[in-house]
N, C-alpha and C positions, 0 to 999 in steps of 0.2 A: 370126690370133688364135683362131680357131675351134680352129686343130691346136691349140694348146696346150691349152684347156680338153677338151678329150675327152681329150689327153695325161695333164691332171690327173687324168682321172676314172678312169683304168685303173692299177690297183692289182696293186703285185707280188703274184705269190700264196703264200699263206699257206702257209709249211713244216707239214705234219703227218706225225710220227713213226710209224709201227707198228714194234714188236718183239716175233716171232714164238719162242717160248719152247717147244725140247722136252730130251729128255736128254741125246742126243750132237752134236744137230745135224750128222747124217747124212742124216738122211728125214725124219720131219715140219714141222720149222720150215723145214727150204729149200725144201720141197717148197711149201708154205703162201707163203714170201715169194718164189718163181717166180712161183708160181699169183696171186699179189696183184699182182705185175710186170706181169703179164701181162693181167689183167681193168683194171686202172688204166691200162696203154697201149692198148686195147680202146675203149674209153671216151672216154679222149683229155681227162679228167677234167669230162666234161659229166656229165648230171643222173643220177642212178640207172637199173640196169640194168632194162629189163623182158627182155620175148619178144625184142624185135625191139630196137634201139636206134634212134630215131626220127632224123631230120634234121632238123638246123637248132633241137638241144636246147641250151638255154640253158649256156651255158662256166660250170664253177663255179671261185673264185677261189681254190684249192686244191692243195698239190704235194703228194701222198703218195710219202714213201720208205720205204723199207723196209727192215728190219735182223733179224738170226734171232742167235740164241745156244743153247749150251745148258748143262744146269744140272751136268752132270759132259762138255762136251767139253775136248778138248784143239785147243792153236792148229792150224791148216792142211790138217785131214783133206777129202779131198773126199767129194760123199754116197754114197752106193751106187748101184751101177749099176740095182738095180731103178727105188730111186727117182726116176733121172735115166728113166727108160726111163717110167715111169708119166708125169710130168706132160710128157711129148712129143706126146701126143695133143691138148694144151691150146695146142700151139706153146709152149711154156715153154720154158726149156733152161739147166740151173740145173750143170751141166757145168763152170763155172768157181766157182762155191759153193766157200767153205773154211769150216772148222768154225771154230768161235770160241765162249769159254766167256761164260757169262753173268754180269758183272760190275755193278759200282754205277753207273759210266758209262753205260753204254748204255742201263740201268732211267734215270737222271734225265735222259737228252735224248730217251728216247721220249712221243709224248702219249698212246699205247695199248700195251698190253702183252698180247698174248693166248698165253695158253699154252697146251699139248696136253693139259694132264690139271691137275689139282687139288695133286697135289705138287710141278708145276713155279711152281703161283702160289706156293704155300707157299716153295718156295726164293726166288722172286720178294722176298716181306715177310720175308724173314730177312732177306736184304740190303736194302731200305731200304723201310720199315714205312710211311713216306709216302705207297708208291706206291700203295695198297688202292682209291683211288678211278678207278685209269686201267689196273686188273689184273683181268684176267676170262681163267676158261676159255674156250678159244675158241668153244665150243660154248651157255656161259652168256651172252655177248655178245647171242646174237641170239637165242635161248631161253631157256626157264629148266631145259634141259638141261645138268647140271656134267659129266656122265660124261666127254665131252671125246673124244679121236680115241687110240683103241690105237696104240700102236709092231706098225710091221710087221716090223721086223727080225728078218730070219730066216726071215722066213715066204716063201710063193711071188708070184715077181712078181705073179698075182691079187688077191694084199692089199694090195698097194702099188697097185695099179689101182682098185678098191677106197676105201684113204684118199684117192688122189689126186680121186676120184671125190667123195669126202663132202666135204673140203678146199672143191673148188672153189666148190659147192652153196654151201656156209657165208662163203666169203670175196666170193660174190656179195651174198650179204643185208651182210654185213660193210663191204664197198662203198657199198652203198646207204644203211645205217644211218648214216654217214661223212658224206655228200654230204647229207644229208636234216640233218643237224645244221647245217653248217655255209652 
């Protein structure tokens, strides 16, 4: 009798959406949904990140998956090789990534929407004007900084090292801010 009531008491865990929004979905939004892959399986979806992540940190009741689009890709590009090369330092490996455009689907089965700059929200509420309350530059998420993360394309694998660098920082707070809600 006991197993079943503690049986009762553990509760499947809660699906939560993030969909990481940049242009081509080349570099910054796979690079961002590696990097989130990777800090949430880190984690092991226990309590927010500090320094050090502690033992024996309380299990939170939560799945974060993860989904990237973007707002002019085309279906099944993979990212660039800088990009794949930059978040390999983080163990990422976004290597099997294909591009995939940003449609009305994916904006209404996400619970967060963080995009790379200000025009990708805006493409965001063109297509469904709903979402305003679950859409933030990714940068505005966890500050009240909009400027949001430059495209490095083109530039030298450094800038991709770089975003991958700013990215992570940001999707650490982004983690925490997640888990402290929920």
């Amino acid at each position: 009798m006991k197993r079943k009531n503690i049986k009762s008491k553990i509760r499947k865990p809660q699906q939560y959406v993030i969909l990481f929004i940049c242009s081509g979905n080349l570099c910054r939004s796979p690079m961002a949904k590696g990097l989130m892959d990777t800090i949430v399986e880190m984690c092991g979806g226990r309590t927010p990140i500090k320094k050090k992540i502690s033992r024996g940190a309380t299990p939170v009741n939560i799945k974060i998956t993860t989904l990237s689009a973007g707002t002019i890709a085309v279906n099944g590009e993979l990212p660039t090789e800088y990009a794949q090369q930059a978040v390999r330092k983080y163990g990422t490996d976004i290597s099997r990534h294909l591009s995939a455009p940003l449609t009305e689907e994916r904006i209404k089965m996400a619970d967060l929407i963080l995009t790379m700059q200000e025009k990708h929200k805006t493409a965001v509420l063109e297509l469904v004007p709903t979402a305003k309350a679950k859409t933030f530059v990714i940068t505005e998420y966890v500050s009240k900084d909009k400027h949001g993360i430059n495209d490095p394309i083109g530039q030298p694998l450094a800038k991709y090292e770089e975003t991958a660098d700013k990215l992570y920082l940001i999707l650490q707070k982004v983690y925490n801010k997640i888990i402290k809600k929920k």
